[in-house]
N, C-alpha and C positions, 0 to 999 in steps of 0.2 A: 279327484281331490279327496282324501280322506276325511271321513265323518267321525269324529268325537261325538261322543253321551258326557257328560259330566254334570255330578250334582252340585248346588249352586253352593257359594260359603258368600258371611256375610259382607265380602265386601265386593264382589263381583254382583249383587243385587242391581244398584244400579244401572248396569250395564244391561242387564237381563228387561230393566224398567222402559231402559229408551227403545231398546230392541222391540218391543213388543209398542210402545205406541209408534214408532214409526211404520206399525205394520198394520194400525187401525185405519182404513180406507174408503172411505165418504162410498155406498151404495155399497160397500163390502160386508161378509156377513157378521154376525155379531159373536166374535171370539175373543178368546182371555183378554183383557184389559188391563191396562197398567192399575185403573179401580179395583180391580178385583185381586192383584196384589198389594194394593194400598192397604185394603179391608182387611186383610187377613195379617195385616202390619203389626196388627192390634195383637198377635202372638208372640211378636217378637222376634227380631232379625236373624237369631240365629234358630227357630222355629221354621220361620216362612222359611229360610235357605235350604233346612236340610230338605224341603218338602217341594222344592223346584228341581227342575232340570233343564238343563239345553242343550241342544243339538249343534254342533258348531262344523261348519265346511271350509276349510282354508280359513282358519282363526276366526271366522266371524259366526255371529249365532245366527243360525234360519229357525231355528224352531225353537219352543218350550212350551213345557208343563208345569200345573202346578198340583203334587197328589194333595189325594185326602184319602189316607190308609185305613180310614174309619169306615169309609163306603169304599174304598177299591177303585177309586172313579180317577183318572189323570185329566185335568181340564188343559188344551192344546193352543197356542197361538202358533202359524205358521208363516212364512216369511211369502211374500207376493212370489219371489222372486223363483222358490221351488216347489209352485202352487201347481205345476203339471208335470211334475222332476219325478219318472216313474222308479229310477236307481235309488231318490232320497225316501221316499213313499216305502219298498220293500228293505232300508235298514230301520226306520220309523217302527214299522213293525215286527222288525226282530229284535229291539231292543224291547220294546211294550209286551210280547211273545216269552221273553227267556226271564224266567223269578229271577234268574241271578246276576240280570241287570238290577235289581232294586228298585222298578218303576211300580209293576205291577205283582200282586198276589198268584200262586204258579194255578190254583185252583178256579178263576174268577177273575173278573175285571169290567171296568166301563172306561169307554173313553169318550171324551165330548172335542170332538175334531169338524168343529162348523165353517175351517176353510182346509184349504189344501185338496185341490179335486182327485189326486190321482193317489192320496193316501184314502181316501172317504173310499174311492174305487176300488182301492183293495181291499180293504175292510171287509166291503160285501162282497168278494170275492172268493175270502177267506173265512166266511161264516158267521162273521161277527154279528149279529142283530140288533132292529133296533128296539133302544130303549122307550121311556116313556117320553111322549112329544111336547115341548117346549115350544112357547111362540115369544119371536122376537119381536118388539113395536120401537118404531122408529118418529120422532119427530124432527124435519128438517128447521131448521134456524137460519133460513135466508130474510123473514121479517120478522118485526118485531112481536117479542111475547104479550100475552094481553096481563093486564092484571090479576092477580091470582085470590083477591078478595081478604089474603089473612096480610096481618104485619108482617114481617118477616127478617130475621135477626142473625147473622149467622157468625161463624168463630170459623178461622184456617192459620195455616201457621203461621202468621205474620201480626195476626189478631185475634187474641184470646180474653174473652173475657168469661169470666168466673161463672155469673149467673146464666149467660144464653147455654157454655156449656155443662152446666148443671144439668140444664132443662132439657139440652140434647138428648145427654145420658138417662135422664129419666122417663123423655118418653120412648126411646127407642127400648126400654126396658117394659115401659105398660104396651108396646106394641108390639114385643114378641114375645110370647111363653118362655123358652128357652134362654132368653136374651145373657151374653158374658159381658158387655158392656159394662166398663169401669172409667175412671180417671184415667185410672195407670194402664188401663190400654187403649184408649183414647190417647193418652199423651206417647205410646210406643207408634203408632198409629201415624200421630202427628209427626212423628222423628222420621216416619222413610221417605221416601223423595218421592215417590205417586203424589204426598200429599201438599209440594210445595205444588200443584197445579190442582190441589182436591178445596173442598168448603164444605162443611156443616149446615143445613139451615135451619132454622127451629121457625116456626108458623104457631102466632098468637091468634084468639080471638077478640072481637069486642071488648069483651069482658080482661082480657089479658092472659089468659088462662095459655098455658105450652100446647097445642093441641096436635100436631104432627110434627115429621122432622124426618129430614133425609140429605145423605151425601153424596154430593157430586163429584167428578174426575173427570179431568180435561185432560186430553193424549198430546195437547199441542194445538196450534191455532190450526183450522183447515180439517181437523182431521173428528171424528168421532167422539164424543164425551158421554160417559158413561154414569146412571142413577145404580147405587148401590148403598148402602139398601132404604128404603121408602116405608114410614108407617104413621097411622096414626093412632093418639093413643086412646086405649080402650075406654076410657070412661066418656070419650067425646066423637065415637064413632056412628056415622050412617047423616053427620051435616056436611056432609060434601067435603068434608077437609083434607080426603086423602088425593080427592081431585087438584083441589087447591095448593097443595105443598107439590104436586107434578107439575103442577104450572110453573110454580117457583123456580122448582130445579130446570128446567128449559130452560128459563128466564139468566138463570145462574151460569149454565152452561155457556148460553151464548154469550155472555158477560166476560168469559174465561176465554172465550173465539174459538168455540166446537161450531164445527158444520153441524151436527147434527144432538139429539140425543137419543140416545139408545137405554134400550133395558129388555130382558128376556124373564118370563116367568113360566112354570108349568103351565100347560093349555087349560087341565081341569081346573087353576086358579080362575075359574070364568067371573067370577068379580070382580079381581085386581085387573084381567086384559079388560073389561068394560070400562075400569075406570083411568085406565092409560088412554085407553081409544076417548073417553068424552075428556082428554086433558088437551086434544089434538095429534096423540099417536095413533101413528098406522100399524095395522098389525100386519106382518109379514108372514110367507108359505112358515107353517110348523117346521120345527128339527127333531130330530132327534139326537138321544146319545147313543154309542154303540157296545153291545155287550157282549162277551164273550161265555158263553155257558161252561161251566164246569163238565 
């Protein structure tokens, strides 16, 4: 059967959306998420499009990526179904191989491909190395969440109020240096379909005070829900509160009917894995990503 590359436009999103949580699967490893295109929503649809791809076999999509041309890096979801497919594996990597496919840089490249065995297999067959190691933690949601000790307030597309997400946008802003977080991409954000199954949470103290906040994304009932992205904000950091808003998001997830929740941070983040693990996440074997040297 022939395999199409095609870059995504904005109204095939969707489709690229459900493709990829149908392919999020309860003990599977932890790869692109329909979250991790919701979050990047916040660009804007005809942004995130041109910056996906998918691999499609007899009309239907088995694979996609999402670039970031800034780092060179393609982040990979692959379909169960061409998870040992050694024919789809070696056009995988000649389309990811040739600059003028338009995936990758001709000089450099990373790819982050955490399923698909017999594409991983060629990879390192073909030189690729690996990059810096990422650990995945997992919490299942077969009982219930405990309490997480903050209020907790949150805003999704069906319920928006003004002040929780005021307070979203402003701690998720005192909680990363870098932070783009606005309204108006918060509200682009809100408008892709990731997030009619995504929620906001904001986490109050005692005192009432915004003190962490993070957003969840549910793949569909049964299957995998994904924390993207988790902070708390800096001026009320080291009282447990980032633990506290993890608990949340569990809480949230399985409220949404995720099997599980999921999240992946750099290993050297050895604080953020300590406080996933005292939230009730497992830490799973390290990944890496894979790099191509110049």
């Amino acid at each position: 059967m022939p395999i199409t590359l095609q870059t995504a436009t904005p109204d095939s999103l969707d489709e690229v959306v459900e493709a990829v949580a149908l392919w999020q699967q309860p003990g599977g490893p932890v790869q692109l998420h329909p979250g991790d295109l919701g979050w990047n929503w916040c660009d804007g649809t005809e942004t995130l499009a041109a910056a996906v791809r998918a691999w499609r076999r007899d009309g239907q999509i088995v694979a996609a990526g999402m670039v970031d041309d800034d780092s060179g890096l393609i982040r990979m979801a692959i379909a169960p179904s061409v998870d040992a497919d050694e024919a789809f594996a070696a056009r995988l990597l000649a389309d990811l191989s040739d600059p003028a496919q338009g995936v990758l840089p001709a000089d450099a490249g990373f790819v982050e491909a955490r399923a698909g065995a017999a594409f991983r297999e060629l990879l390192h067959r073909s030189g690729w190395v690996a990059d810096e190691p990422w650990t995945p933690l997992t919490r299942e949601l077969t009982t219930p969440v405990e309490d997480c000790g903050l209020t907790i307030e949150y805003v999704d597309a069906q319920h928006v109020r003004d002040r929780i997400l005021e307070d979203r946008i402003a701690v998720h802003r005192a909680a990363f240096p870098n932070a783009k977080l606005t309204l108006e991409r918060w509200q682009a954000m809100a408008a892709g379909a990731p997030y009619r199954r995504g929620r906001c949470l904001v986490g109050y103290d005692d005192a009432g005070n915004a003190v962490a906040a993070t957003t969840v994304w549910s793949a569909g009932d049964g299957r995998p829900g994904l924390i993207e992205p988790l902070g708390a904000h800096r001026d009320y950091r080291g009282r447990g509160h980032g633990r506290a808003i993890t608990v949340a998001a569990a809480a949230a997830l399985q409220e949404l009917g995720s099997s599980s929740a999921t999240v992946c941070t750099p290993s050297s983040n050895v604080g953020g894995v300590a406080a996933y693990v005292s939230a009730g996440f497992e830490k799973q074997p390290a990944v890496t990503d894979f790099c191509r040297k110049s």
